[in-house]
N, C-alpha and C positions, 0 to 999 in steps of 0.2 A: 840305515843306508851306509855302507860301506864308502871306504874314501877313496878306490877306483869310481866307483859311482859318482861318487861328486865332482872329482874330477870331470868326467864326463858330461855331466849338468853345466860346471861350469865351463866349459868351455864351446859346450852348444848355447850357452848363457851370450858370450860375449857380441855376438853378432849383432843380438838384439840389442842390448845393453848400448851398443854404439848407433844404435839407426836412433834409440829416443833418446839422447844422449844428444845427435844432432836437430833430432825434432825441440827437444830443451834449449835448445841453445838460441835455435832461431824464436824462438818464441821470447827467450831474455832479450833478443836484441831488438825485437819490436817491444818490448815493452820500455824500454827506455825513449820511446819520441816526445810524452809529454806527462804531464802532473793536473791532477784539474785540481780545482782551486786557486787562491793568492796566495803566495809567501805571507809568510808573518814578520807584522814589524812591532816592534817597542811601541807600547803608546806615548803620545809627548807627554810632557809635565804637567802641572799644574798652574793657572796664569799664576804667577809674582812669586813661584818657587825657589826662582833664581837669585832673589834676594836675601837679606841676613833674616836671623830669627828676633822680632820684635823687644822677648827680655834674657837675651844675650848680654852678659855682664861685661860694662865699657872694657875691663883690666884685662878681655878674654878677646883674641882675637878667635874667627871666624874661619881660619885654618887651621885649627891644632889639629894635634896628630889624634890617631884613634886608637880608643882601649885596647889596652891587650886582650888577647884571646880568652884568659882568665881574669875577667874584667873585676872581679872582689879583690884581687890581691893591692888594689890602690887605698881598702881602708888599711891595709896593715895589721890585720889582726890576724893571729893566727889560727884561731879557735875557730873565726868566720871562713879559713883557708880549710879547716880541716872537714867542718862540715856540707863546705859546696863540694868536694870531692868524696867525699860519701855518696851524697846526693847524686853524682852524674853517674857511678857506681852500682849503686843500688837502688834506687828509685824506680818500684815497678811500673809508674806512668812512664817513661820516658824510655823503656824495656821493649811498652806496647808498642808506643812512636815507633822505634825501631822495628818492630816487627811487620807494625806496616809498611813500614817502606820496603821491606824483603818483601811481601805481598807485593807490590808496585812493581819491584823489578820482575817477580818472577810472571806477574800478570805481561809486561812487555816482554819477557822472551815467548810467552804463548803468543800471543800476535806476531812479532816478528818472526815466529815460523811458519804461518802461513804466506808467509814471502818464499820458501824453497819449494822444494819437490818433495811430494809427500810419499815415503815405499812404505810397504808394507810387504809381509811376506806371509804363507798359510800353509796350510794344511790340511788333510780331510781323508780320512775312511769311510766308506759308506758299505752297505747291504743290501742289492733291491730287486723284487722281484713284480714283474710287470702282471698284469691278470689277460690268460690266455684265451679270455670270452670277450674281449677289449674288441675295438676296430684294428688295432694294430697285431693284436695276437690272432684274429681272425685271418686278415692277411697273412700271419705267418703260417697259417694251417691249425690255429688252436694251439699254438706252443706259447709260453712263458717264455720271458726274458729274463735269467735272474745270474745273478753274478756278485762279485767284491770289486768294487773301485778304489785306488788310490787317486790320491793327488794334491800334489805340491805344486807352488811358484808365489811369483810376486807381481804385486801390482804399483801403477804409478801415477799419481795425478798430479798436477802443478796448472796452478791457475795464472793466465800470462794475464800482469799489470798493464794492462794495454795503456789507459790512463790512469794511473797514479793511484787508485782507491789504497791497495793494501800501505803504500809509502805514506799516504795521509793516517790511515790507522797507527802504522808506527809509529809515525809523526807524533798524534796525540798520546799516545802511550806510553813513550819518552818523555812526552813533555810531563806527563802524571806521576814519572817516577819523580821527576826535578819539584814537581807541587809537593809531592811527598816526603820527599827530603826535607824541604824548605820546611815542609810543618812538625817534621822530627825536630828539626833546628829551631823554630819556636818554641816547641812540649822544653826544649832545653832550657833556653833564654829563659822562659816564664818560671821554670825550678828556680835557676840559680837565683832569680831574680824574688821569687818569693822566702828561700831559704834566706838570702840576706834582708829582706823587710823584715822576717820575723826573729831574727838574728836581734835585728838592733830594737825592735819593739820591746825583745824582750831585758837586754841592756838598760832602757829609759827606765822600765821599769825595777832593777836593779839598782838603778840612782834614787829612783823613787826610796824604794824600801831601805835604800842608807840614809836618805831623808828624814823617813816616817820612822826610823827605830832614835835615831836620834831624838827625834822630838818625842817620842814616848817616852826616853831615860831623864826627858828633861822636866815633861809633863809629873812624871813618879816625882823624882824631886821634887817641884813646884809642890806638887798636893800634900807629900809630905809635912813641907814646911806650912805651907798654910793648916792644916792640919794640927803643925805642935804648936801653933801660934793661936789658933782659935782654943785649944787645950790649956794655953799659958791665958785665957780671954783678952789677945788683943786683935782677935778676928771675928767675924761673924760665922754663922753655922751656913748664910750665902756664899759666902766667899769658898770656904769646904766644897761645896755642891759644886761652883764653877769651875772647880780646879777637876773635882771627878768626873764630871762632865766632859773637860780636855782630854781629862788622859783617855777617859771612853773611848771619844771619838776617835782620836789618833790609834788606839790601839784597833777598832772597827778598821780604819781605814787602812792600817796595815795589814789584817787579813785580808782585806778585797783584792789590793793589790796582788800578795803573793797569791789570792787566787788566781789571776790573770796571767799570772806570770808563770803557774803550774800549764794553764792551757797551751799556753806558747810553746814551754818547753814539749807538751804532748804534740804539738802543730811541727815542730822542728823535727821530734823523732820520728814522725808519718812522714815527712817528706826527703828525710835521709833513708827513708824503708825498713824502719828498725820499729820495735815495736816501743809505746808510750814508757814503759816500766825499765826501758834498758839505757835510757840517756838521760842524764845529768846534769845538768853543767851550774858551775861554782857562780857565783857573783865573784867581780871583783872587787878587790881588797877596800877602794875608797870608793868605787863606784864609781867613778869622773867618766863621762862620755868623752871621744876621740874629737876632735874637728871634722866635716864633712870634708873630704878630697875634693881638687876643683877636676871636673871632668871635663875632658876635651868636647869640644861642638860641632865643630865643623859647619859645610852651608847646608840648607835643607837639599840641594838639588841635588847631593850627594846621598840621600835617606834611602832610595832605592837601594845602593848597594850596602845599607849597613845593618839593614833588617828584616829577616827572614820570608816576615808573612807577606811582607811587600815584592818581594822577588816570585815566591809562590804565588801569589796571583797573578805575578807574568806568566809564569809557567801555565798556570790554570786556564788564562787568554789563549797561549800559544796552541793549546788541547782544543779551546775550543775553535779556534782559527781552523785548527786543521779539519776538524770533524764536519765543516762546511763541506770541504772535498769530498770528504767521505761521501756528504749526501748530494753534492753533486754527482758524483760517479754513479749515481744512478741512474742518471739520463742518459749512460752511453753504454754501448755492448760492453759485454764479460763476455773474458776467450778462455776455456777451456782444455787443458791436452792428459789424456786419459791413456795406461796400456797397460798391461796385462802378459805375463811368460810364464808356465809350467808345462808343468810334467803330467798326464793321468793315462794311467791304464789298471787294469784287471788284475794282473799281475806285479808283487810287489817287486821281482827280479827282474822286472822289465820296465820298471819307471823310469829309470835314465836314460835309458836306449833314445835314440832319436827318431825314430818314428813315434815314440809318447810323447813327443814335443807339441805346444800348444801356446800361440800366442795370438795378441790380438795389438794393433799402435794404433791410437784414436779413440772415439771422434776427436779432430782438433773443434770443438763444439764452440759455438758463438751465440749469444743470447740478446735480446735487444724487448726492452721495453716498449709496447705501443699505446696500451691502453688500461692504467692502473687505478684509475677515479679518482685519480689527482693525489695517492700518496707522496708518491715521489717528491710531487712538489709542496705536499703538506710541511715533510720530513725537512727538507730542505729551509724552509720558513720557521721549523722551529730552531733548527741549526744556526740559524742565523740573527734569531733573536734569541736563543740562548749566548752567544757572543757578544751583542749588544751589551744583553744585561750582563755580561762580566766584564765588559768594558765601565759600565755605569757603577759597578760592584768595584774595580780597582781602583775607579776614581775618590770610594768613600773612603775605602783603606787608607790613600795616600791622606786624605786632606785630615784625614782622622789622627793617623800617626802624627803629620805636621801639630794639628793641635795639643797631644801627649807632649809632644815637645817642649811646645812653649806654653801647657799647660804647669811642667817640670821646673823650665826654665822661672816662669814666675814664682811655684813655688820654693826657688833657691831663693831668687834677689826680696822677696816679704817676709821670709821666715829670718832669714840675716838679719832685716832693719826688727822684726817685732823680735828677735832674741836681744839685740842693741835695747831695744826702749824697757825690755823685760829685766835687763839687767839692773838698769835705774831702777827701776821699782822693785825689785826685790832688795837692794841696795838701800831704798827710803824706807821700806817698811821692815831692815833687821835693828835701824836708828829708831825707829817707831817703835820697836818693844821697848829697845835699851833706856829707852827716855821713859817710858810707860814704869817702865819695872824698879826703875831710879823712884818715880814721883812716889809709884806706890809703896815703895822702902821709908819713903819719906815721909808717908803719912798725908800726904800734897793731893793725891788723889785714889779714885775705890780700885779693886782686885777687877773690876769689868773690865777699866781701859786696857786693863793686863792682858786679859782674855781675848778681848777685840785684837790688840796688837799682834799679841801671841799668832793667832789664829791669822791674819792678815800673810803673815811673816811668815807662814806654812805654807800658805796658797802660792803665795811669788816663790818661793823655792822651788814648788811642786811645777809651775808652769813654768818656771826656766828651766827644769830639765826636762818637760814635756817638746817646750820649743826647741832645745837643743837636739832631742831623740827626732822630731818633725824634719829639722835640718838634713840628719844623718837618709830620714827616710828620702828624703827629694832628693837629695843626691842619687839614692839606688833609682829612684824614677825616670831620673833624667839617662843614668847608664844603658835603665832598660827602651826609653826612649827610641833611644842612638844604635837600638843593637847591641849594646853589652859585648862589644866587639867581634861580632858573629864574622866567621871567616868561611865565605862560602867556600864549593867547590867550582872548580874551572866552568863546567858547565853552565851552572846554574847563573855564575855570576856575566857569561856571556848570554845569557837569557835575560836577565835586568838590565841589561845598555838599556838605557832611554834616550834614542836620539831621532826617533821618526815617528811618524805620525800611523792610527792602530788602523787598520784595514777595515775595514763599514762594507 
């Protein structure tokens, strides 16, 4: 088509273009009278939310402030700084998260454009020849019909919201981008949050193995001398055996551990996205674990906005709140506005001409349900008890989370007092060798109590930094608790108000 031509198209185009144009319009503005369905509200809290968390430590009041964004950077470790930012990096679970949530939005811009006006535009060549023994070719005296057709235009449908259906569909579909978000924001939390559990697991165990190498260099020792002693015969060939027996054991014990602590480090390079063989990491120098950070608390009734999966099954509500409308809108007419503009003729230099003009504006079509065997209101009933059950469904999240809390919470304030009473007893039982190992110098008593002692005086070392490492973990529990400082977006976070009561 040449661009005289189009020209031409186009401006025999325009007329039309402004009659459905105003047909569109009046149809927007009747579709704005009403919405079916209820608004959605927040559901209320939980009873006795609004109070403090039962093992809330006295010295901790009940409005601190909340973690930073980069909620690890409070152990102060930098090695733990380095590997949670890998992780948020490179982690191909939290890649997917992401990726679904681009599904979610691009699934809502497909819905929210069945809210415009749908054009389309065509074209077509054809070939055709009629058969001259027909009733029609009869009529024309036995002559065929045969020719080349063109033809161009475009067409236009838009379906007028009379009540509300397609605004409820978006409705829910907004809301499923915000459920979507919210549980990329969890896949996150739950990284950072495993990256640092196995962070410090594998530390405890770092203490351990400076532990158990120690007591191996001390064990060799030991058997040595019992050894030249039972050689010079003032030992027995018992006494020998108990001592190889010790150092067995400790040295068994120290393979197991560093085997634990191999897995770790393979569990740390899968979740920074690196493969098992490419990361490392040093013990340190004396091994001494950090003190656990005291993490801010805050009150429960604030737990909606600090934790993803809890705001997400707002969101998830609000989807289903709306999807009621949806199935209500099936008990009231759909209006329809259809049309249709081109060009056909015979000739291809005579398509634009205006006499090859061809249009059609309508039906404004109207549909109404009268008698379906009661889908409608099947649909409508599941709609509604699927909202139910996410009502019953948000209420387990919350009381659930509430208990991670002060499940967190109490494992700070007993692993505190049993790391206090463990210290004493690792304390009685290093006096318990030193008296043991004196008598048996002395000849006062046998190489057993040695053994016994020895071996006592292993265990409380081993369990003071196992409670110490337990410490360190309840702290990450309790961060992750609380949201690990999740900072939502605008949206999301005006979809978690909880200040009214959920729509039944």
């Amino acid at each position: 088509m040449s661009s005289a031509q189009f020209s031409v198209l186009y401006s025999t185009l325009s007329p039309v273009l402004k009659r459905l144009t105003l047909a569109a319009s009046v149809a927007l503005a009747v579709a704005a009278c009403g919405t079916v369905g209820a608004d959605f509200s927040a559901p209320n809290n939980v009873a006795g939310i609004d109070g403090g968390y039962r093992h809330l430590p006295a010295q901790q009041g009940a409005s601190a402030a909340r973690l930073p964004a980069q909620w690890w950077s409070v152990f102060g470790d930098a090695t733990l700084n380095h590997l949670e930012q890998t992780a948020l990096s490179d982690n191909p679970g939290l890649k997917a998260a992401g990726q679904r949530l681009l599904q979610a939005r691009a699934q809502a811009g497909v819905t929210r454009s069945e809210q415009g006006v749908q054009v389309g535009v065509s074209t077509a060549v054809s070939n055709s020849r009629s058969s001259a023994n027909s009733s029609q070719g009869i009529a024309f005296g036995h002559q065929s019909i045969s020719g080349n057709n063109y033809e161009v235009g475009a067409s236009l449908s838009y379906e007028v919201d009379l009540f509300g259906r397609l605004r409820r569909m978006v409705e829910a579909s907004d809301a499923q981008v915000l459920a979507s978000e919210a549980d990329r924001d969890g896949v996150l939390l739950l990284l950072s949050s495993q990256v640092a559990t196995t962070y410090w697991q594998l530390r405890g165990l770092d203490a351990e193995i400076a532990i158990l190498k120690g007591a191996l260099a001390t064990r060799h020792e030991t058997e040595d001398l019992i050894t030249a002693r039972f050689n010079a015969g003032l030992s027995n060939e018992l006494d020998t055996s108990r001592a190889r027996i010790e150092r067995a054991n400790a040295q068994a014990d120290l393979h197991e551990v560093q085997r634990q602590r191999n897995q770790l480090e393979h569990s740390l390079a899968t979740l920074v996205g690196a493969s098992p063989t490419s990361i490392t990491l040093s013990a340190a120098d004396d091994g001494a674990l950090p003190q656990p950070p005291v993490i801010p608390v805050g009150l429960p009734a604030s737990l909606l906005a600090q934790r993803p999966d809890l705001a997400g099954s707002v969101a998830s509500l609000r989807a289903a709140n709306a999807q009621i409308g949806v199935a209500e809108s099936a008990f009231y007419p759909s209006v329809s506005l259809t049309g249709d503009f081109g060009f056909a003729s015979e000739s291809l230099r005579d398509l634009a001409k205006g006499g090859s003009r061809q249009f059609n504006i309508g039906p404004l079509a109207l549909s109404l349900p009268i008698f379906d065997g009661g889908r409608n209101k099947a649909n409508l009933a599941v709609a509604k008890a699927r909202y139910d059950e996410a009502v019953d469904n948000h209420e387990t999240r919350l009381l659930t989370a509430l208990r991670e809390v002060e499940d967190a919470l109490s494992d700070v304030q007993e692993k505190q007092e049993q790391g206090q009473a463990q210290a004493q007893a690792k304390a009685a039982a290093a006096r318990a060798y030193l008296v043991a190992r004196a008598r048996y110098d002395r000849g006062v008593s046998n190489y057993l109590d040695v053994t016994d002692a020895e071996r006592s005086a292993l265990t409380a070392d081993r369990a003071a930094v196992q409670i110490d490492t337990q410490r360190l973990l309840a702290a990450v529990s309790v961060a992750r608790a609380l949201g690990a400082g999740w900072q939502p977006s605008a949206q999301l976070a005006a979809v978690a108000q909880v200040n009214a009561k959920p729509v039944k």
